[in-house]
Each structure stands twice: as C-alpha cells, then as structure tokens.
N, C-alpha and C positions, 0 to 999 in steps of 0.2 A: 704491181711491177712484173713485168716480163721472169720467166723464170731463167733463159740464158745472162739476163742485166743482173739479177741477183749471184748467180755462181760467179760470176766476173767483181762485183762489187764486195763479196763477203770473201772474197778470195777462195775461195772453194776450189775453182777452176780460174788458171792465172789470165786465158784473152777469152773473150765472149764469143771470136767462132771456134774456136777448142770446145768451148762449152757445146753451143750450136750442133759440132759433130757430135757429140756424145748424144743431146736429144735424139737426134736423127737416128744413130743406132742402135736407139731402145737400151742405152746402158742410164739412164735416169729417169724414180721411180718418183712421183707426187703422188702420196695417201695411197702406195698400191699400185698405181696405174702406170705405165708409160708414161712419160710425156712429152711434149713437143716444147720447144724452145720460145714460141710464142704465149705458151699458156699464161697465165697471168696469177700470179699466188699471192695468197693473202696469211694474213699473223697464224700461228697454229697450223698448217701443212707440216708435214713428213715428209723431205726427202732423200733419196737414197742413191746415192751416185755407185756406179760399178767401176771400178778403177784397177782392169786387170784382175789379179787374184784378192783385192781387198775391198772389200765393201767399206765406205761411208753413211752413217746415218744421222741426220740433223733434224729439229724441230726449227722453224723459220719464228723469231720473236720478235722481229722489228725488218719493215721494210724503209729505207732511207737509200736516195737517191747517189751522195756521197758520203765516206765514212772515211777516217781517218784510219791509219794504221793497229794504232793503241785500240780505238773499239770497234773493231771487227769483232770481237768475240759478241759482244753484245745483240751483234745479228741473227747470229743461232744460237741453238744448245746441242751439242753432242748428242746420240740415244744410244 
C-alpha cells in the first residue's frame, strides 16, 4: 500500500494530499528515511510523522484497503 493511502486510511493524516504534502517536505520518516508518498510499505515499518513541534511515532501492523472507524487502531501501534 502506498504510504500517502495508508496516513489517509488509518487516519493519521485526515485527506491524502495533506499527507502527499507532508512527504514532499521531508516531515515523514519510514524505518529512518524520508519518504515519498508513493513508497509502498509493508507490515513492521516505522513511521514517524513531524507535525510542527510534535513528533508521531507508529509501527504499521496491518495494511487494509478500508477500515471502519472502530478498528483503526488495529492498523498501527503507537512507539
């Protein structure tokens, strides 16, 4: 799964070009790295969103194309 489809689908980031911008300016980190909004992630990645003065950090534990409200959490885990 694209990594902008996932910040949008796990609700991390509420519309997927909100997300999109954030890749582009280097405020989104996979396993360390920058990333680009096309990357593609898989179960077990790290990521680390920059949100102004507040870091976010998530473990990716399921990728699913749509989720319901209720199990969003189920998509990541906090770190």
């Amino acid at each position: 799964m694209r990594l902008d489809k996932f910040l949008k689908v796990s609700r991390l980031i509420k519309r997927r070009t909100i997300a999109k911008e954030a890749c582009d300016k280097g405020r989104v980190l996979v396993n360390g790295k920058v990333a680009k909004a096309g990357d593609i992630l898989k179960e077990g990645d790290k990521i680390e969103i920059k949100f102004g003065s507040k870091d976010v950090k998530v473990e990716v534990l399921s990728l699913k194309e749509h989720v319901l409200k209720d199990e969003v959490q189920s998509m990541y885990r906090l770190l």
